[in-house]
N, C-alpha and C positions, 0 to 999 in steps of 0.2 A: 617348218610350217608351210601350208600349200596355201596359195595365191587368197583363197576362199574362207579360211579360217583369218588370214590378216585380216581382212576386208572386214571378216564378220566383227574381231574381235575392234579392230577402229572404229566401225561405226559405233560399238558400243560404250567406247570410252570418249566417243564424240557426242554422246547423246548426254551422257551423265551431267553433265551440266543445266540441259535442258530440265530433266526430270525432277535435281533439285530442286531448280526455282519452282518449277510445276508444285513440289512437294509443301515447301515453303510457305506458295502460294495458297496453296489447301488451306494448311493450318491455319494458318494467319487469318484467313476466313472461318475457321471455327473459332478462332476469340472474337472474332467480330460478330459472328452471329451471339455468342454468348452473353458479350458483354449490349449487345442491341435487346437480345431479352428483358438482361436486367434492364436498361433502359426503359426498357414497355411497362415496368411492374413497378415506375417509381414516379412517382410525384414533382418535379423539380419547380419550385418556388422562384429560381434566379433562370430558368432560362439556359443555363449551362449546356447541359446534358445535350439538352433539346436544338440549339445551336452548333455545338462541336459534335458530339457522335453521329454523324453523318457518314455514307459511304462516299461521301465526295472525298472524305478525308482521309489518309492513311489509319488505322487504330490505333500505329503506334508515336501517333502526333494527337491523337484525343487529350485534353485534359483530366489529370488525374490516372494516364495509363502509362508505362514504364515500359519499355521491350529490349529483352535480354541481344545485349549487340552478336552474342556466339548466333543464336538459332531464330531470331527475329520474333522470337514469341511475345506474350503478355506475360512478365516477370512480376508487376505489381500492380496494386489499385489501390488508388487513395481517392475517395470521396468523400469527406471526410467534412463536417461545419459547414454544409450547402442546406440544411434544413428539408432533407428527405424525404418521402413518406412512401409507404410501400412497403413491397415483401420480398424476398431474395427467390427469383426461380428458380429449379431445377440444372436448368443451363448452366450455371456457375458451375459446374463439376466437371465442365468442357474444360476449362481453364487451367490445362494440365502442367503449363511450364511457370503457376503462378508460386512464389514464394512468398509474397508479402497482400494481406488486406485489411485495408484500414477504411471502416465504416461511420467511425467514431461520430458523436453529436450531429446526429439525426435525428428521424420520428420511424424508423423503420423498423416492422412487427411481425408478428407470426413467428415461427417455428423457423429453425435452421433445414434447408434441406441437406436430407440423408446422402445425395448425391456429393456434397463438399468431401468427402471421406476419399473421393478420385484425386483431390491435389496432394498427393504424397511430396510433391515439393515445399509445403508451405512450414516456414518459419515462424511468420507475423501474422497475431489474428488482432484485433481491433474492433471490439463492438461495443465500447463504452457507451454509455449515454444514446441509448434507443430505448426502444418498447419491447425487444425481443421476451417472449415468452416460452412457455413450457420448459421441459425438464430439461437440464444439460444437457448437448446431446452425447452419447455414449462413444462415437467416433472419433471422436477428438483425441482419445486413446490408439487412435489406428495409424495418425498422421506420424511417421516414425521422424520426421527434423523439425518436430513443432517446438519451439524457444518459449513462446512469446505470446499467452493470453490471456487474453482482457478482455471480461465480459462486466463489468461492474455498471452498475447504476440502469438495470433491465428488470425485468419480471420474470425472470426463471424461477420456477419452481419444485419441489421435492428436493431428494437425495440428490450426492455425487453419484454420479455413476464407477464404478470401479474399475474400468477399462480404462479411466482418465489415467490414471498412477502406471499404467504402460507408456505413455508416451516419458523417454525417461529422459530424454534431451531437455524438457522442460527446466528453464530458468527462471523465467519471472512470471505469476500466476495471480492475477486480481480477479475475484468474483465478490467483489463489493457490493454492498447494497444490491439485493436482490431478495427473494422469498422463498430462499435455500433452509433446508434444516435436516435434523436426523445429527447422528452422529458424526464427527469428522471423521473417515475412515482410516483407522492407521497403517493402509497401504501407502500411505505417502511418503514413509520411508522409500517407498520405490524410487522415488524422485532424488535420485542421488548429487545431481546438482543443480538444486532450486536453489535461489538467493533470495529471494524476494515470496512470501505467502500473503496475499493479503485477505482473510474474508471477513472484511467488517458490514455490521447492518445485516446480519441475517437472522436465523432462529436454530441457530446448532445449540445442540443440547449434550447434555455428557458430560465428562470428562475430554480434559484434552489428551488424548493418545502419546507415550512417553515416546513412540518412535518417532512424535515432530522433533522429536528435543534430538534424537539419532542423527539427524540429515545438517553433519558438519559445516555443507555449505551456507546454511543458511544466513541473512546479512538480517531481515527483517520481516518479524512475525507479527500480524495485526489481525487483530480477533475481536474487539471492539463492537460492542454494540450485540451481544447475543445470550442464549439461555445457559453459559456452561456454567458446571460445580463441579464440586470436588477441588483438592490440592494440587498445587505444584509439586512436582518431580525435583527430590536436593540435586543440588548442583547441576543444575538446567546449564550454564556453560560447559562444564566436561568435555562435553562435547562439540558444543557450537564457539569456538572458539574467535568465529569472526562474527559472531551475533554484536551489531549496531543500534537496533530498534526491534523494542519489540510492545504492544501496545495491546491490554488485556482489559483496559476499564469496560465497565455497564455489563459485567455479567454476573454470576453467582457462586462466583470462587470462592474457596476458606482455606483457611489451617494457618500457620504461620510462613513467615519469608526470611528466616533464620535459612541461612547457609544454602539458598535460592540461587543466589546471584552472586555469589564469593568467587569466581574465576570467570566475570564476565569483564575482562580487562578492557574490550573494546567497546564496552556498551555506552551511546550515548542519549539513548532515549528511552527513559522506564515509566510505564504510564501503567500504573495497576489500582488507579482511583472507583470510589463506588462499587464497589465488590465486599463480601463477607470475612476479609485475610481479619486474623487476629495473631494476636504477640505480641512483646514488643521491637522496636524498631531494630535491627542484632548490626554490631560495632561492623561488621563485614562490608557495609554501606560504604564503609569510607575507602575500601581498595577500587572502588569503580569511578577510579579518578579521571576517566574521559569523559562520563555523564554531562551531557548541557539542560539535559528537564528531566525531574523525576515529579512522578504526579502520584499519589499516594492517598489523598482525601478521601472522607465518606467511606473510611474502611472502621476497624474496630482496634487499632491499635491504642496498646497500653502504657505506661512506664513514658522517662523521659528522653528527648531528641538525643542521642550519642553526642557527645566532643566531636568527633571526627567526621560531623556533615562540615566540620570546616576544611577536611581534606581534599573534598569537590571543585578545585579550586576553579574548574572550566563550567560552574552550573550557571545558567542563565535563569531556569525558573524553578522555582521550588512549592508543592504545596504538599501540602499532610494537614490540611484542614477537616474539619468537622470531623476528628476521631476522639480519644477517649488520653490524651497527652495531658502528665503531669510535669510540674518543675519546671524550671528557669529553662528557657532559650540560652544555651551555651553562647561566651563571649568568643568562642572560635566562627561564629557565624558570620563575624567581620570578616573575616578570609574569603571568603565570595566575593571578589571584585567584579566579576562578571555580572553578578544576579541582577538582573531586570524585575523578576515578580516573585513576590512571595507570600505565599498564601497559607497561613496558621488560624487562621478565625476558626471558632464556635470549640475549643479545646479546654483541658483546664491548665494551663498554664499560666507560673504565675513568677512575683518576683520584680527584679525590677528589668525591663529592657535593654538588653546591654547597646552600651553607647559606641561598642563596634558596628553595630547593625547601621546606625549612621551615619556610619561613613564608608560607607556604599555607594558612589557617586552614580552610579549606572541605574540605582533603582529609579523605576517608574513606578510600581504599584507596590503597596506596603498593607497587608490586611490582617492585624491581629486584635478584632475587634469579637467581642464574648469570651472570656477568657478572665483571670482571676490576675493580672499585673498590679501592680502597686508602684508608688511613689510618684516621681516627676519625673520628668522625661530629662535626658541631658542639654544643654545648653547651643541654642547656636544651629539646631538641627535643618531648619529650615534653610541655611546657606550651603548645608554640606549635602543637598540632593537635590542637586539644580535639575535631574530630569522628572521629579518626581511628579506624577498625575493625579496618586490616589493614597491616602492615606486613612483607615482605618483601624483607628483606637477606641470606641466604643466599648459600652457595656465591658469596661473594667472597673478597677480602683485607681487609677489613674488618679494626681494632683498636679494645679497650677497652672501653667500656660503652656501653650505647644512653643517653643521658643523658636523663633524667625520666623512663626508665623501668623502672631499677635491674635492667637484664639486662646479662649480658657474652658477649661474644664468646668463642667459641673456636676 
């Protein structure tokens, strides 16, 4: 190598340091111009903002900023319960080494800009509890490591877009209360490891699509609160084998729930109250021994409670109120050691109360008032439910005194 090629090639591995930080430097000024946008576009109530995001300051000493120690950028944002207001600019789509934003409980509105679809880093989205409107945006399907989003308690409006079920990383997905409707799409199969679905409070309509019941990973499906019909799919566990919770009340379901939930071994929370389900209750009830609430009321159920709701032995609440229940309250009901509440009113049950039921030391609320019981109550009951708050025995045939707790009947 001649004298002139060293020379050249040193200066050049002598400068590279320089040029870094020069590089560095750039960047680092494009989150700061970005996140100073947002700054201009927001309201801040506490003075925050408006105090720290200064250029006096480093941005990666801002409050609520995070910078990745490899390449010095803006890795996250957390503004999050500073009571916000404003709109998110364009500029957020600078913010190219961001993984993580969390906007949560604010007052911050408008439309998502179409520019956010440039952080192909982002993980964590966070925009609970704002005022965000209009449709989903369809992008959100474009972000290829997005885990992690939460738009619940906003004003969005219309369909899903169906570009969302591309983002297939998706883990955990709440679009809660919102002004979401249309059918669920059953692209959601695509979502091969969701855990967690939640779209309660919106206006979906339809049927539930059999391929939610496909997506094995799923731990917790919450549907609550909207326009569906039609049946359940047999043997809804088959497949979801690690299904924990899944919560379907206030919509327009029917058909029966015979052989529904017969291999849902891990399920501990069944909430399918206020819906159209008819049958009766089927003995299968009793293999979903992890159960802690089963909520069942204001359906149409017929015939009498199985023996083997005493198999529940981890249930904490229990109702099947206001349906169409005949016959005696099984004395295996005393096997609920656990149960805190239980709720049987406005049924036709009848019979006398079995005096296992009082010795349930853990109830607090006890409601089986309208309902066709008879006789007297057993002895002493009042001593044997030291946490009890509520007790409703009405409108039966009920005789004599509530004993230990010197009321009478009439």
């Amino acid at each position: 190598m001649d004298m002139v090629s060293f020379f050249f090639h040193l200066i050049v591995l002598l400068s590279l340091p320089t040029i870094s930080i020069s590089l560095i430097k750039r960047s680092i000024q494009t989150d700061q111009h970005a996140l100073l946008a947002l700054k201009s576009h927001l309201s801040d109530p506490s003075d925050l903002l408006k105090k720290n995001w200064t250029t006096r300051v480093c941005v990666c000493n801002w409050s609520g900023v995070t910078c990745s120690s490899r390449h010095q950028r803006v890795s996250a944002l957390n503004i999050s319960f500073l009571g916000l207001q404003g709109s998110i600019p364009p500029e957020i789509g600078n913010l190219s080494f961001l993984n993580s934003i969390d906007l949560r409980c604010n007052n911050l509105h408008g439309n998502l800009p179409e520019e956010t679809v440039h952080l192909r880093r982002l993980k964590y989205i966070n925009l609970n509890f704002n005022k965000f409107s209009g449709v989903v945006p369809s992008w959100f399907g474009f972000l290829p490591n997005l885990q992690y989003l939460y738009l619940s308690n906003n004003s969005f409006t219309g369909t899903l877009p169906l570009s969302l079920f591309n983002a297939s990383k998706l883990v955990d997905v709440n679009i809660s209360y919102n002004e979401l409707q249309g059918n669920i799409p059953k692209e959601i199969s695509n979502l091969g490891i969701l855990k967690i679905l939640a779209m309660v409070g919106n206006q979906f309509t339809g049927s539930i699509p059999t391929t939610v019941f496909n997506v094995s990973s799923l731990q917790i499906i919450g549907l609550t609160f909207n326009l569906l019909t039609g049946n359940l799919p047999e043997k809804i566990c088959s497949k979801l084998s690690k299904l924990q919770r899944i919560s379907l009340s206030w919509n327009k379901l029917s058909g029966p729930i015979h052989s529904r939930f017969e291999n849902c071994s891990e399920l501990q929370y069944l909430s399918l109250s206020v819906n159209d389900f008819s049958g009766i209750l089927p003995r299968e009830i009793g293999n979903l021994t992890a159960l802690k609430y089963m909520a069942l009321g204001r359906n149409y159920f017929t015939g009498e409670i199985p023996p083997v709701i005493g198999d529940l032995r981890n249930l904490e609440g229990l109702g099947i109120e206001e349906c169409s229940l005949t016959g005696p309250v099984p004395k295996e009901i005393g096997n609920l050691e656990k149960l805190n509440m239980l709720y049987l009113h406005n049924n036709a049950l009848s019979g006398q109360i079995p005096e296992s039921l009082f010795n349930i030391s853990s109830l607090r609320v006890i409601s089986l008032t309208d309902n066709y019981f008879s006789r007297s109550l057993p002895p002493a009951i009042g001593h044997k439910l030291p946490n009890l708050e509520k007790l409703g025995l009405g409108a039966n045939k009920l005789s004599g005194i509530i004993p230990g707790f010197h009321l009478k009947f009439h």
